[in-house]
C-alpha positions, 0 to 999 in steps of 0.5 A, spaced: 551 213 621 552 209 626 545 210 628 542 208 622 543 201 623 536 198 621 532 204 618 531 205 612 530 212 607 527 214 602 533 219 600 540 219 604 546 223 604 553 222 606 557 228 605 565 228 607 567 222 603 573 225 600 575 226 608 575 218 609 577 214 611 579 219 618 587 220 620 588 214 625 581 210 623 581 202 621 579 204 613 575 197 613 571 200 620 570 206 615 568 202 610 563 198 613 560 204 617 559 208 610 557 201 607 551 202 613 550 209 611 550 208 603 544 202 604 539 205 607 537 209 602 531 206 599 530 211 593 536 215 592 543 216 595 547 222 594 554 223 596 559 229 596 566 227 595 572 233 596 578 231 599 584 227 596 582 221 602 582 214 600 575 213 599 574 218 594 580 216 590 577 209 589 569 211 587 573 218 582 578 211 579 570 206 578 568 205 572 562 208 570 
Protein backbone atom coordinates (compact mmCIF):
# COMPACT_ATOMS: atom_id res chain seq x y z
CA UNK A 1 0.00 0.00 0.00
CA UNK A 2 2.64 2.03 0.73
CA UNK A 3 3.88 2.23 -2.75
CA UNK A 4 0.62 3.37 -4.15
CA UNK A 5 0.97 6.63 -3.05
CA UNK A 6 0.46 8.48 -6.16
CA UNK A 7 -0.95 6.09 -8.66
CA UNK A 8 -4.12 5.64 -9.57
CA UNK A 9 -6.06 2.01 -10.88
CA UNK A 10 -8.61 1.28 -12.70
CA UNK A 11 -9.70 -1.81 -9.95
CA UNK A 12 -8.28 -1.81 -6.29
CA UNK A 13 -8.37 -4.59 -3.90
CA UNK A 14 -7.52 -4.38 -0.27
CA UNK A 15 -7.74 -7.65 1.55
CA UNK A 16 -7.29 -8.40 5.47
CA UNK A 17 -9.56 -5.22 6.57
CA UNK A 18 -11.00 -7.21 9.50
CA UNK A 19 -7.20 -7.87 10.51
CA UNK A 20 -6.76 -4.20 10.96
CA UNK A 21 -5.49 -2.23 12.61
CA UNK A 22 -2.47 -4.58 13.39
CA UNK A 23 -1.46 -5.71 17.15
CA UNK A 24 1.07 -2.80 18.24
CA UNK A 25 0.24 -0.53 15.11
CA UNK A 26 -0.95 3.52 15.62
CA UNK A 27 -4.78 2.71 14.29
CA UNK A 28 -4.62 6.67 12.86
CA UNK A 29 -1.17 5.51 10.58
CA UNK A 30 -3.74 2.46 9.48
CA UNK A 31 -6.20 4.41 9.02
CA UNK A 32 -4.21 6.85 6.72
CA UNK A 33 -2.50 3.84 4.97
CA UNK A 34 -5.88 2.11 4.01
CA UNK A 35 -7.28 5.50 3.30
CA UNK A 36 -3.89 5.79 0.41
CA UNK A 37 -5.07 2.11 -0.51
CA UNK A 38 -8.80 2.70 -0.71
CA UNK A 39 -8.45 6.22 -2.99
CA UNK A 40 -6.62 4.89 -5.66
CA UNK A 41 -8.96 2.88 -7.16
CA UNK A 42 -10.56 4.90 -10.21
CA UNK A 43 -13.38 2.40 -11.04
CA UNK A 44 -14.17 0.12 -8.45
CA UNK A 45 -12.81 -0.92 -5.15
CA UNK A 46 -13.17 -4.20 -3.52
CA UNK A 47 -12.61 -4.94 -0.24
CA UNK A 48 -12.54 -8.29 2.05
CA UNK A 49 -13.25 -8.11 5.76
CA UNK A 50 -12.88 -11.07 8.03
CA UNK A 51 -11.75 -10.91 11.52
CA UNK A 52 -13.11 -9.14 14.35
CA UNK A 53 -10.43 -5.83 14.07
CA UNK A 54 -11.56 -2.47 14.77
CA UNK A 55 -11.82 -1.33 11.12
CA UNK A 56 -14.18 -4.00 10.21
CA UNK A 57 -16.23 -3.46 13.19
CA UNK A 58 -16.84 0.38 11.94
CA UNK A 59 -17.48 -0.47 8.09
CA UNK A 60 -20.11 -3.76 9.41
CA UNK A 61 -21.80 -0.90 11.92
CA UNK A 62 -21.81 2.20 8.62
CA UNK A 63 -24.89 2.56 7.48
CA UNK A 64 -25.82 1.46 4.06
Amino acid sequence: MHASKGLEFPVVAVAGIGQMPRDGEDPADEAKLFYVAATRATQKLVLTVAGTGAFAKALIAAPQ
